[in-house]
C-alpha positions in Angstrom: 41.5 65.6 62.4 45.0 67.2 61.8 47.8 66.5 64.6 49.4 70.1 64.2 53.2 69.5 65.0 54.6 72.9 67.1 58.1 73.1 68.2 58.6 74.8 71.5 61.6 76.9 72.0 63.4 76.2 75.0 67.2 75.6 76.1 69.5 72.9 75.3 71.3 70.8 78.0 74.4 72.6 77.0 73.0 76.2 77.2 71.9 75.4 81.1 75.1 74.2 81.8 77.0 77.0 80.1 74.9 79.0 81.8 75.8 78.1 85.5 79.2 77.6 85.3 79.1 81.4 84.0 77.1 82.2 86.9 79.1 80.1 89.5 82.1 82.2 88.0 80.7 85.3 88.8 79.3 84.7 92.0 82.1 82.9 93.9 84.5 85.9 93.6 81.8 88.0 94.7 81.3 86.3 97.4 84.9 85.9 98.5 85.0 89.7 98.1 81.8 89.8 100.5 83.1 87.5 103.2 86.5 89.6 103.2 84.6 92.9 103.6 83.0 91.5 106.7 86.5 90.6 108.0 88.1 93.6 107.8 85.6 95.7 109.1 85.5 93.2 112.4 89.4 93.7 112.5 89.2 97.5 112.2 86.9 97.7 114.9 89.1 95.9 117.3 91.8 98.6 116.5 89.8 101.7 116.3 90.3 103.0 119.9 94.5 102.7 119.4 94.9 105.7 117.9 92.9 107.9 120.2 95.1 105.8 123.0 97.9 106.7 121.8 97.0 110.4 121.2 96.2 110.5 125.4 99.0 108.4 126.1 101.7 110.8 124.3 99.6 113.6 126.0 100.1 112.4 129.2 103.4 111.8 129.6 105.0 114.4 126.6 105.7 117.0 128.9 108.1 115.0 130.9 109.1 113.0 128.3 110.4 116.8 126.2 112.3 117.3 129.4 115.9 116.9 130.0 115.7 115.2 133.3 114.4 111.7 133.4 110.6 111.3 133.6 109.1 110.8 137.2 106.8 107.7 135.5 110.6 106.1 134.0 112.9 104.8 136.0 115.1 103.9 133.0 116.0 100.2 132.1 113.0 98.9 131.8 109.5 99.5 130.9 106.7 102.3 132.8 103.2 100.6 132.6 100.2 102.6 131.7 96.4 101.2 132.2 93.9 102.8 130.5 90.3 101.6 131.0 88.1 101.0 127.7 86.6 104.1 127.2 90.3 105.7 128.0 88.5 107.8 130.6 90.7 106.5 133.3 94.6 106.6 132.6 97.3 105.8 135.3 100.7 104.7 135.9 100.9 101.9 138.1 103.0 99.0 139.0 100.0 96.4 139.8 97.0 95.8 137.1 94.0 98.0 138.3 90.9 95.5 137.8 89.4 98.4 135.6 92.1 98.3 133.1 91.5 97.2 129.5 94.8 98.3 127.7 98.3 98.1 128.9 101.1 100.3 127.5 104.6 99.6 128.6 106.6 102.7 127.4 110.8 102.3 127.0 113.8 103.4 125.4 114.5 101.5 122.2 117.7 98.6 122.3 120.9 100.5 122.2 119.6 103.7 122.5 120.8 106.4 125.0 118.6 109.3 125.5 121.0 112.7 125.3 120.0 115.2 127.1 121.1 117.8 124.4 119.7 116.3 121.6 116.8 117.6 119.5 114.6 114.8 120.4 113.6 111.9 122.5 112.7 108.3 121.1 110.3 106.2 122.7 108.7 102.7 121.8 104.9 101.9 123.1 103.8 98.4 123.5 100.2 98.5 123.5 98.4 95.1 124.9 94.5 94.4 124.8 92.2 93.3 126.5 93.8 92.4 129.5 92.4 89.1 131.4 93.9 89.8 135.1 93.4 85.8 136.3 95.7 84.6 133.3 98.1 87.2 132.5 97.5 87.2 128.8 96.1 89.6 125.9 94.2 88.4 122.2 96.2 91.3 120.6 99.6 93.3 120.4 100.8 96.5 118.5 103.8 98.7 118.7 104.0 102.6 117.9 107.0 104.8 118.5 106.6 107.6 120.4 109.2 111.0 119.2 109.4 113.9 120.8 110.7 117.8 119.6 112.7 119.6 122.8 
């Protein structure tokens, strides 16, 4: 009887492990790159009502605001607040928080500025708060736009 020696091909220790690391190179970027996708796209979504906000908000108040007089909703040295409800159906000028009310927009004159009458334009700042919890007072998020208006 002949023992009949075969060598079977197969990979070294070395190969394996050369292998992996290669594979854990690729693959932790990638999913670095993954988990920071999913991120953004949560933070975007929080933020993608603002700019349709701000369009109704600049609508609503740019006819008084192109005016030369001082606009019924400002008093002037201090800040109107707007509440718009989530779906911005519902926008109003109030002094108290309506319990519908999502966002709150406090509109003002900038520091050291002095609106002229005569000028070519008018400068306002929006500070746009969300959502609004009514027991505590507070908001999860902030931004500020500027609002300039053409006479």
């Amino acid at each position: 009887m002949r023992v009949r020696k075969t060598r079977k091909k197969a990979f070294t220790l070395l190969e394996v492990v050369i292998a992996l690391a290669m594979l854990a190179l690729i693959a932790v970027p990638a999913f670095g790159i993954a988990v920071l996708t999913l991120k953004n796209s949560a933070v975007s979504s929080k933020y993608s009502d603002i700019p349709d906000l701000i369009g109704r908000i600049e609508s609503a108040i740019s006819k008084e605001a192109k005016s030369s007089s001082v606009p019924s909703w400002y008093s002037g040295g201090g800040d109107a607040v707007i509440y718009s409800s989530r779906d911005l159906k519902t926008i109003e000028i109030s002094s108290t928080v309506p319990t519908w009310a999502f966002y709150e927009v406090r509109v003002s004159e900038p520091t050291d500025y002095t609106y002229d009458s005569t000028g070519p334009t008018r400068i306002l700042l929006g500070r746009i708060r969300w959502p609004i919890d009514i027991a505590v007072g507070s908001y999860e998020h902030e931004i500020w736009t500027s609002m300039i208006y053409s006479k």
